[in-house]
C-alpha positions, 0 to 999 in steps of 0.5 A: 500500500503506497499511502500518497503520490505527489508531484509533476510527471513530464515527459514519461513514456512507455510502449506498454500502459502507464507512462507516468504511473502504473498501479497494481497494488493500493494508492490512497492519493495521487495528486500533481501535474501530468503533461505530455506523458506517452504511451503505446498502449494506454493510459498515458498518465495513469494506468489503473488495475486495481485500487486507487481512492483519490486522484487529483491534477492536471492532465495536459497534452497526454497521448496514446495509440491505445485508450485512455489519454490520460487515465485507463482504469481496470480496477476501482477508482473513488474520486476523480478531481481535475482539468483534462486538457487537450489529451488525445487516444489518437487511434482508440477511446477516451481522449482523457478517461477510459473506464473497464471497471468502477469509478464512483466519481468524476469532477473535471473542466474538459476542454479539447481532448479527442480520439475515435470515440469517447472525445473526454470519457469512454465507458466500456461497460464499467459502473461511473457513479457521477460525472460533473464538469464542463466539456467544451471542444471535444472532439470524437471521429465517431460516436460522443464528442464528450461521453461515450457510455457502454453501460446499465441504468445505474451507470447513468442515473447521475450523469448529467446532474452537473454537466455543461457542455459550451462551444456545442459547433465544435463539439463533434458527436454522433448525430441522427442515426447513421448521418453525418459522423465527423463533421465537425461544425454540424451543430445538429449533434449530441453530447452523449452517446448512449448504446442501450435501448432502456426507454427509461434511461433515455427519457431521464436523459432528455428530461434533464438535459432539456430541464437543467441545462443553460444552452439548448443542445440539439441532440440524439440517443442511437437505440439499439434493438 
């Protein structure tokens, strides 16, 4: 059990996962800067298979060929706390945070990360207890310039309690089924993608977006039988 990790992590690389930090073992808190960080494989910052209760940083110009610009989580992280800035997954998802497992919370400002889908967060089929923050100029060549969500009902159920979402012109996202994937500037896009055919799910969705949001987004959820 390493007890706290703290500084600034620049430059670091590796062929694998984890340019800066790899866990497989117990962090109780990670904190500091992580700038231009690299990796073949994931996680350019932080590579996480087991258990981590606390991160909290900046994650500037981090990159990967694999998922996760900044963050790859395979286990359990509690508390996720920072700005994410300009990360990229140039060839897979989550510009800036891919997650397998179970986050229980994320809190961020979001601001131009990219890859192939999942512009800022890509879920592949983990729990994420909540997510709150600003996602501004993401950008996905594919499906959810901001969120991609892989996931259940309670996967969802916070997610878009404290979200704002600005720029929505520069944001690119999937957009009616099938029409115009990557074009940047078509402003009829939505922010989140959503694989999954619960009604109620989608309608808790447009309820809040609609209801809580401070600019009206034009948007659409893909079901899939």
């Amino acid at each position: 059990v390493i007890n706290i990790i703290t500084g600034d992590f620049i430059s670091n690389s590796t062929d694998d996962c984890g340019g800066a930090i790899y866990n497989s073992g117990e962090i109780s808190d990670i904190s500091g800067g992580f700038i231009s960080n690299a990796t073949g494989s994931g996680g350019s910052a932080i590579y996480n298979n087991r258990k981590i209760e606390n991160i909290t940083g900046e994650f500037i110009s981090n990159s990967t060929f694999g998922h996760g610009g900044a963050i790859y989580n395979e286990g359990n992280i509690y508390n996720i706390t920072g700005s994410f800035i300009s990360n990229s997954a140039s060839y897979a998802n989550g510009g800036a945070i891919y997650n397998k497992n179970n986050i229980y919370n994320i809190t961020g400002d979001f601001i131009s990360n990219s890859a192939i889908s999942g512009g800022a967060i890509y879920n592949q089929k983990g729990t994420i207890g909540s997510i709150t923050g600003d996602f501004e100029s993401n950008i996905a060549t594919t499906e959810g310039g901001a969120i991609y969500l892989n996931s259940t009902l309670n996967t969802i159920d916070n997610i878009v309690e404290a979200c704002k979402c600005a720029n929505i012109e520069k944001v690119n996202i999937i957009g009616p089924a099938k029409a115009g994937i990557g074009k940047i500037n078509d402003v009829y896009r939505c922010v989140i993608y959503y694989k999954h055919k619960n009604e109620e799910v989608l309608q808790k969705i447009s309820r809040d977006f609609f209801e809580k949001r401070e600019t009206l987004l034009f948007w659409h959820i893909l079901k899939e039988e």
